[in-house]
C-alpha positions, 0 to 999 in steps of 0.5 A, spaced: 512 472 538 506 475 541 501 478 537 501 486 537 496 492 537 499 494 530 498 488 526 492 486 529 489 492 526 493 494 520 491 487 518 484 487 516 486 494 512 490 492 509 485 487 506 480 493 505 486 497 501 487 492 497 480 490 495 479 498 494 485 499 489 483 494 485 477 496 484 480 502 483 484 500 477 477 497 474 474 503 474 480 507 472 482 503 466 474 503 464 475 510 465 482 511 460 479 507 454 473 511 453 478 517 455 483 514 448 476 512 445 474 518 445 467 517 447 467 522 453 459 524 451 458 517 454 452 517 459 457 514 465 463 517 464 463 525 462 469 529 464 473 536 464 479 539 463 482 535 470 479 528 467 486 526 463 491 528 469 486 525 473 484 519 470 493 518 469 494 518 477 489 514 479 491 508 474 497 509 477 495 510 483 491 503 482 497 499 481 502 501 486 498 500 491 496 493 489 503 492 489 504 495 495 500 491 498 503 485 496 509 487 499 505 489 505 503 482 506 508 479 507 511 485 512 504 483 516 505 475 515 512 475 518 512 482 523 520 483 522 524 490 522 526 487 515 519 487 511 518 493 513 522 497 510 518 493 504 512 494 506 513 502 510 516 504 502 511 501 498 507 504 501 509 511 502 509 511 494 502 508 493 500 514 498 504 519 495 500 517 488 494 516 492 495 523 495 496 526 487 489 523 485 485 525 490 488 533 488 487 532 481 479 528 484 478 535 487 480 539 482 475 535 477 469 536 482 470 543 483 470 544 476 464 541 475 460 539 468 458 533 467 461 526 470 458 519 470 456 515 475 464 512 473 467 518 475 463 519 480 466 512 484 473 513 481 473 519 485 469 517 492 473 511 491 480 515 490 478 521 496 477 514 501 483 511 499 487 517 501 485 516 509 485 509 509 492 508 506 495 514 510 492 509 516 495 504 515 501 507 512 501 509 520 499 503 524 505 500 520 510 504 523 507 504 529 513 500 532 517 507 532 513 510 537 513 502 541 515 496 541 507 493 544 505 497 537 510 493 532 517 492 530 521 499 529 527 501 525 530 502 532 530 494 534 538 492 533 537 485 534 534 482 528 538 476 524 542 475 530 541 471 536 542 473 543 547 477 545 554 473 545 552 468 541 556 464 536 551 463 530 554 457 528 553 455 535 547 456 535 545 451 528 547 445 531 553 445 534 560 442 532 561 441 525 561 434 522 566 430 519 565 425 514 568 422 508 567 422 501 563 417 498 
């Protein structure tokens, strides 16, 4: 199967996505320890009113789209309409959750106050990851516009071999007679 435009890009960011969430799920959990600790006059972490919600979506986010992006490897290693109904759903959810988080991360920068260093990253972190996501959530899909970018949800021919075709014909012919032993 030749390769396609969609794949050879949705690849690497799909790399760079993964790479991103789990560093999102690092600061995220470092961040809600101290947040249940109760230490937010820590010098790297800070906080208003919108950090509790924050710190909650982005944890969440961090995960589904690490999840997602397991999913979305194994959609990118084979490129079958199937994976990507897996891979096009996990994904809409991490960017969904993503989205969520990067409300709330601009609602805790317009409040303003103190935020540490942390913070500080876990938002940048969250407001890049919210394009990059909906890039690839769109390159994966791409395949919906024309098959030189990916497999569809139109393509009516996956799991079946050429029109007309006898499946069993297609395994190896006749079936075998034996005998028991």
């Amino acid at each position: 199967m030749a390769q396609t435009v969609g794949r050879n890009v949705a690849a690497p960011l799909l790399f760079l996505n993964l790479i991103m969430y789990l560093i999102v799920v690092g600061f995220a959990s470092w961040c809600v320890n101290r947040y249940i600790n109760g230490q937010t006059n820590h010098p790297s972490f800070g906080g208003n009113g919108a950090t509790s919600f924050f710190l909650t979506f982005s944890m969440l986010a961090g995960v589904v789209g690490v999840v997602s992006k397991l999913a979305g490897g194994s959609h990118i290693r084979a490129w079958r309409n199937d994976s990507l109904a897996a891979a096009g759903s996990s994904s809409l959810i991490a960017w969904a959750l993503t989205a969520l988080a990067f409300g709330f991360a601009c609602k805790e920068i317009n409040i303003g106050g103190h935020r540490g260093w942390r913070l500080r990253v876990l938002e940048a972190f969250i407001i890049i990851l919210t394009f990059t996501q909906l890039l690839y959530l769109v390159l994966i899909h791409a395949g919906l516009f024309s098959s030189k970018y990916g497999p569809g949800y139109r393509d009516t021919d996956y799991g079946m071999g050429a029109a007309g075709v006898d499946p069993a014909h297609h395994k190896g012919g006749a079936a075998v007679v034996g005998s028991r032993v």
